[in-house]
N, C-alpha and C positions, 0 to 999 in steps of 0.2 A: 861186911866185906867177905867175912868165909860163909856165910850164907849164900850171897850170891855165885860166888866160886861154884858152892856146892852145887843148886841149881843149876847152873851153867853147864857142867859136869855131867848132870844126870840127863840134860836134855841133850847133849851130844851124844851119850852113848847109847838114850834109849830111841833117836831117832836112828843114831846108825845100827840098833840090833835090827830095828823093824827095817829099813831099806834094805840090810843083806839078805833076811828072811828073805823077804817078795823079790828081791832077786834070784837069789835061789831057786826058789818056787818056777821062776818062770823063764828060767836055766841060761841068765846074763852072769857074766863073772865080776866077782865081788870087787875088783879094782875099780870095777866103772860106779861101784856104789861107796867107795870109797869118797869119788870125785865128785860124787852126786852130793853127797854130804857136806863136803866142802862146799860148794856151790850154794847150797840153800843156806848154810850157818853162817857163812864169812864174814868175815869185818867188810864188805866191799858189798855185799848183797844186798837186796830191800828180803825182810823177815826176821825171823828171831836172833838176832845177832850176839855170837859167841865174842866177846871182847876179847881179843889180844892178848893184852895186858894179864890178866888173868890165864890163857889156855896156851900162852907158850909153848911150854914145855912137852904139854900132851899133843900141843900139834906136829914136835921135833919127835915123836916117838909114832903118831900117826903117820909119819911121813916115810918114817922106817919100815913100819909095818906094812907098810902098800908097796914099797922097794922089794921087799922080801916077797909079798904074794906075787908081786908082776914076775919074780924070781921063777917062784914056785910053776909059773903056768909055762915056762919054756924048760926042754929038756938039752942036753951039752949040743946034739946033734942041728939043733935048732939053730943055735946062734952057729 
C-alpha cells in the first residue's frame, strides 16, 4: 500500500516538473500545465491513473497552489 502511494507520488510530480519545464520553454503559463496534468493523471481519464483514494490530500494542496499562481499572473489594477 505505501509503495504504491509512493509511486503514485513520484509519477505525479515527475510528469508535472517535465510539463511546467516544456511549458516554460515554450512560454504558456504554468496554470494551463497545471490542468494539463490533471487531465492526463485523473481518476476520470484513460492512462496512468492517480487513485483518489490515496492523492487526496496532495490534490487539496494542488489545488491551492494553482489558486495562488492564477493569483500571481493578475496585478490589483487587473481585477
Amino acid at each position: 500500500m505505501l509503495e504504491q502511494t509512493l509511486i503514485q507520488t513520484l509519477l505525479l510530480l515527475g510528469v508535472t516538473i517535465a510539463i511546467l519545464i516544456t511549458f516554460r520553454r515554450i512560454g504558456v503559463p504554468p496554470s494551463l500545465g497545471y490542468l494539463l496534468v490533471g487531465i492526463l493523471l485523473g481518476s476520470k481519464t484513460a492512462g496512468p491513473v492517480i487513485q483518489s483514494d490515496y492523492i487526496g490530500m496532495i490534490a487539496e494542496f494542488g489545488i491551492v497552489f494553482l489558486l495562488f499562481t492564477i493569483g500571481l499572473s493578475f496585478s490589483l489594477s487587473q481585477i
